[in-house]
C-alpha positions in Angstrom: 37.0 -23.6 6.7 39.3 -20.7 6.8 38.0 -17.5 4.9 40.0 -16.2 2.0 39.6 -12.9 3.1 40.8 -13.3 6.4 43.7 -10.7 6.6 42.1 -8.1 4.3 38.6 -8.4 7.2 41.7 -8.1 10.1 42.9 -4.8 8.9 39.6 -3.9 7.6 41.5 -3.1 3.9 38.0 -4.1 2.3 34.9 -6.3 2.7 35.2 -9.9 2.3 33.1 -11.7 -0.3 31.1 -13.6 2.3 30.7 -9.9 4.2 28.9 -8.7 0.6 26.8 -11.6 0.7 25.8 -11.3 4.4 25.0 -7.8 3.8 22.4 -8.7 0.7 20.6 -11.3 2.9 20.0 -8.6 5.4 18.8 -6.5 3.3 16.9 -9.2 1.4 15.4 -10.6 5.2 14.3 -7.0 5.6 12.7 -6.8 2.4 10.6 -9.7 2.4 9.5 -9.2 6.4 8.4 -5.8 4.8 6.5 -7.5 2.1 4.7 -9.9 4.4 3.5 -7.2 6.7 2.1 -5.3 3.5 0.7 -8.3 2.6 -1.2 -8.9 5.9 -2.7 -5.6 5.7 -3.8 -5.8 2.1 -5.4 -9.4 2.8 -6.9 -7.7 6.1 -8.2 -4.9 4.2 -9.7 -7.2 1.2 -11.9 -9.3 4.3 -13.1 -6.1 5.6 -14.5 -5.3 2.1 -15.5 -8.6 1.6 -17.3 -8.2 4.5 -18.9 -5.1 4.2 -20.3 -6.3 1.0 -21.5 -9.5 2.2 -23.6 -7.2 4.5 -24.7 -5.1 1.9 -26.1 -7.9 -0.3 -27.8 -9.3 2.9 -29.1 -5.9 3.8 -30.7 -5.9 -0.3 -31.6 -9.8 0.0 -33.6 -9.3 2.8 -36.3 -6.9 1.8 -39.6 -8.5 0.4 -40.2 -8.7 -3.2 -43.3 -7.0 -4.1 -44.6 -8.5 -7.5 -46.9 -5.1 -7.6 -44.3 -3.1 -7.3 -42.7 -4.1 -10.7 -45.8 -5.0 -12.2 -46.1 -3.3 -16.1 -50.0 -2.4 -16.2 -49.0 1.0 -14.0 
C-alpha cells in the first residue's frame, strides 16, 4: 500500500500522518516500559514491608504470655 504522504516524506516538506502516529507509539512504548519498572519497584518495596512486618508480629507472637503480668489484683 502506497503512503499518501509519499512525496511530501521525500522532500521532507512535513511529517506524514503515519510518521505522527509512529512518533506517539514511541513515546507511548516509553511511557509504559517506564511505568512497569516503577511498578516493579513499588511491588518490591511493598514485600519488603510486608516482610518486615511479618517479622515484627513473629518477633511480638513469640514472647510468653504471662497471666500475672496482666493480672488486676496488683
Amino acid at each position: 500500500m502506497m503512503d499518501s504522504g509519499w512525496l511530501q516524506k521525500k522532500w521532507g516538506v512535513q511529517k506524514t500522518p503515519s510518521d505522527e502516529l509512529f512518533d506517539r507509539l514511541t513515546i507511548l512504548e516509553e511511557q509504559v516500559k517506564q511505568l512497569q519498572d516503577e511498578n516493579i519497584e513499588l511491588t518490591n518495596e511493598l514485600y519488603r514491608l510486608e516482610n518486615s512486618l511479618e517479622a515484627r508480629i513473629d518477633i511480638l507472637a513469640s514472647e510468653p504470655y504471662d497471666l500475672h503480668r496482666f493480672a488486676l489484683d496488683k
